[in-house]
N, C-alpha and C positions, 0 to 999 in steps of 0.2 A: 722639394716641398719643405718649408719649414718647419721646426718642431713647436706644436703647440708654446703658448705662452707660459699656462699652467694647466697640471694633471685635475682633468676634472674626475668626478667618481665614474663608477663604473657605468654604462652606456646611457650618462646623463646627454641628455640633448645640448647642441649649441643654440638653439631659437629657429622655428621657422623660417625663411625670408619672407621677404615683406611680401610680393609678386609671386604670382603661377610663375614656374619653369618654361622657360621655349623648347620645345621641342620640334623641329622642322617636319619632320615625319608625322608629328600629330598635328590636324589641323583643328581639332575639337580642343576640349578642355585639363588646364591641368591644375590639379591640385600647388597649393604652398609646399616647398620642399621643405625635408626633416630635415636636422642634422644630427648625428648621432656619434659619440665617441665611444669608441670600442677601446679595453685594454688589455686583452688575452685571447688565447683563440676560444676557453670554455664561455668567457662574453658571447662573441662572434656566434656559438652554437647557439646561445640564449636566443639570442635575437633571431637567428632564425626558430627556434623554436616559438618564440610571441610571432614572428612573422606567419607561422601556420594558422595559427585562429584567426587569421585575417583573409585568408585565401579561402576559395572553395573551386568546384571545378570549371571548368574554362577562361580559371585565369595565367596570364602569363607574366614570367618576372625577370626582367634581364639585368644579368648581373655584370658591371665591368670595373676594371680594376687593374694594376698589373700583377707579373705574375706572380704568385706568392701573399698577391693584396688578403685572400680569406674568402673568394666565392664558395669553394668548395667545404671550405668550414663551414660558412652559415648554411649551407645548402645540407650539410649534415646536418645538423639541426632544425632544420627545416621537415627532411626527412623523419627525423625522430618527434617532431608535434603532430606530421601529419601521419606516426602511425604505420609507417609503410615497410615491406620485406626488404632482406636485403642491406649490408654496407651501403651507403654512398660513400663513392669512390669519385674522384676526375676521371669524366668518361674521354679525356681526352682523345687514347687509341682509338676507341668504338665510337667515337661522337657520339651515339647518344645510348642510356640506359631506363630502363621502364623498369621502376621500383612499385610495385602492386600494392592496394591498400592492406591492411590487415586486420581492418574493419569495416567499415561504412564508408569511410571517408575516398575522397577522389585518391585513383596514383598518382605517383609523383613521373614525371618522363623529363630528367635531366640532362641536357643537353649541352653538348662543350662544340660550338659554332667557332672556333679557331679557323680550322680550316674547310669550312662553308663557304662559300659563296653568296648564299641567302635566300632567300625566299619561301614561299608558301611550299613551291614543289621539290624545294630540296627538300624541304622537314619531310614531306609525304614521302618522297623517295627512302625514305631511310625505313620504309618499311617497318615504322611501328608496331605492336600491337595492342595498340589503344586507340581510339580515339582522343582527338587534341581535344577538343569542346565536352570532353567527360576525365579531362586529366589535369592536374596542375602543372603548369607547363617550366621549369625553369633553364633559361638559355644564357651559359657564361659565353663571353666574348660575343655576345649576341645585336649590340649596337650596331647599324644599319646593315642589321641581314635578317633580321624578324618580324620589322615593323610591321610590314602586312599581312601579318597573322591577324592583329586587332588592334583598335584603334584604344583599346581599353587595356591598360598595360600596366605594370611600376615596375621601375629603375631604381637600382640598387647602385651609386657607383661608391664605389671602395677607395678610398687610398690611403697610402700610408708614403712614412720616408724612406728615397730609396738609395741605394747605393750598399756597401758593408755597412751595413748595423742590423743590430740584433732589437730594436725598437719596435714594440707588440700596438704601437698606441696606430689606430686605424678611423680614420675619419670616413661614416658612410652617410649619402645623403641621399635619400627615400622620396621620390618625386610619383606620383600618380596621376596616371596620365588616363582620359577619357572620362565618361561619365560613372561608370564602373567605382572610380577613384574619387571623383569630383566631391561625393559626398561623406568619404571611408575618413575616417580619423587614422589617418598612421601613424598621427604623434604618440599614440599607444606604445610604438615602439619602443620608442625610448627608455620605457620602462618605467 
């Protein structure tokens, strides 16, 4: 990946694209993608913290990236807008972890699909104790092992440059997918 041209401010937007995103897995609608420049990991928290006031429960958000990209950063943050008990950690060991509201608000049940296989009945196998459609659902490594969970989804993909370097600057683009998304503004995010 190249290194940006020039250091924009902190998770100022690149511009929408012009077009919905394809997504092969959705055959309904997708929102114009974000683009979003991140320059540290307390950014990355930000954003996922604006990302909580945008969720409520039964939605799902699949994050990919490589490793090291910052799922699990914004996903901390994330956890800390919506509220919830509990560190978020990388549930990588346990695949998944059910972080409980600590208010009103939906929990969070964050999921690290590494090593999933996919589907509907693996999530159910992993013997939750929530319901999915009463939880905010977020799935790292989740690209074509969740999709049919819902047809109403956004995608977070993450990246950054990779190799030895110590470079914080992370490029994420925020695609919303279904009708759920069709009408959300998530250019909100960007700040």
């Amino acid at each position: 990946m190249e290194a940006p041209a020039a250091a924009q401010g902190p998770a100022e937007p690149s511009g929408p694209s012009s077009g919905p995103s394809s997504d092969a897995a959705a055959p309904g609608i997708a929102a114009p993608d974000v683009e979003i420049t991140v320059t540290s990991p307390e950014q990355m928290r930000e954003l996922g913290r604006r990302l909580a006031k945008l969720l409520r429960a039964g939605d799902l958000v699949m994050l990919s990236g490589e490793l090291g990209a910052g799922k699990t950063t914004l996903t901390r943050g994330l956890g800390e807008g919506l509220g919830v008990r509990g560190a978020v950690t990388s549930p990588t060991f346990v695949i998944a972890r059910v972080h409980p509201s600590l208010g009103d608000g939906p929990p969070l049940v964050h999921v690290d699909a590494y090593r999933l296989s996919g589907g509907l009945d693996e999530m159910e196998d992993l013997d939750l104790d929530v319901s999915l459609s009463d939880s905010v659902i977020v799935v790292e490594w989740g690209e074509g092992k969740v999709e049919e969970l819902t047809e109403d989804r956004l995608r977070l993909r993450i990246d950054r440059a990779v190799g030895d370097t110590t470079d914080e600057v992370r490029h994420v683009t925020v695609t919303g997918l279904g009708e759920r998304w069709a009408g959300a503004d998530v250019s909100v995010l960007a700040g």
